[in-house]
N, C-alpha and C positions, 0 to 999 in steps of 0.2 A: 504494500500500500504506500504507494509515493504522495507526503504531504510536503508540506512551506514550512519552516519553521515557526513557531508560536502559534497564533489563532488565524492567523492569515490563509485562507485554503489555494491549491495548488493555481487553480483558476482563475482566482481571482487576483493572483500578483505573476500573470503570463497573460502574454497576447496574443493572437492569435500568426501563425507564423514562426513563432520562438522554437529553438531548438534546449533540450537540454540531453546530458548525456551525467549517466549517473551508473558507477560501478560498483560491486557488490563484492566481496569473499564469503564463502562461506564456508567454515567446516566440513570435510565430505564425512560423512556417517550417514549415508544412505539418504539423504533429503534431498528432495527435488522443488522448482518451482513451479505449482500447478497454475497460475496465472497471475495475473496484474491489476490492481486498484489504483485510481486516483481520487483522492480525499475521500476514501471507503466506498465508492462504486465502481461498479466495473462495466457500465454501460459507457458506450461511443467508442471503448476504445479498439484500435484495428493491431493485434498484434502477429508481428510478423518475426518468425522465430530463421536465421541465418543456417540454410540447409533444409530450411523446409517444415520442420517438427519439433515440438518443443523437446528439449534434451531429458534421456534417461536420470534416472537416482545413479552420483557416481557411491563406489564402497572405496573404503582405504582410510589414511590419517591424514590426508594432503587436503588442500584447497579445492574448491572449484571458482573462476571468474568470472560472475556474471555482468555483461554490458548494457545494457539501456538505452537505447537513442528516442528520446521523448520528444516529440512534434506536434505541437499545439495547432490543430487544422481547423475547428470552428469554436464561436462561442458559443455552444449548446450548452457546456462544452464539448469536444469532441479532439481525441487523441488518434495519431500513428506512430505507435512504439515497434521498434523493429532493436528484437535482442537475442545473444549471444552466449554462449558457455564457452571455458575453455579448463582445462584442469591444470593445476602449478603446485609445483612442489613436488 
């Protein structure tokens, strides 16, 4: 769930056009990322996963890097996030 910091929602401090890109590690222990919210809904948004599908749960003690490319396309709101995994470590 991608929010703004403090009380400010994602939306309302972006315009329409704006790009953000926001990276993620996470611990690998079998977790995966089943989708994407912004300011706790998941309506408008168009996600497009790099290879086609969203990526498997990795297993191990290493990282995985998730990338984000956040695209503010209407003020409904409405988003085009196009994301990434890669595994490090």
């Amino acid at each position: 769930n991608f929010n703004m910091v403090g009380s400010i929602p994602f939306n309302d401090d972006t315009n329409t056009g704006d790009v953000l890109t926001v990276t993620l590690f996470v611990k690998v222990n079998g977790h995966k990322i089943l989708g994407v919210k912004i300011d706790g809904s998941a309506a408008n948004i168009d996600l497009d996963w790099v290879g086609g599908s969203a990526p498997a749960a990795t297993v191990g003690s290493a990282y995985d890097m998730y990338t984000f490319i956040i695209m503010k396309t209407a003020t409904t709101p409405a988003y085009h996030i196009v994301a990434s995994k890669i595994g490090v470590g």
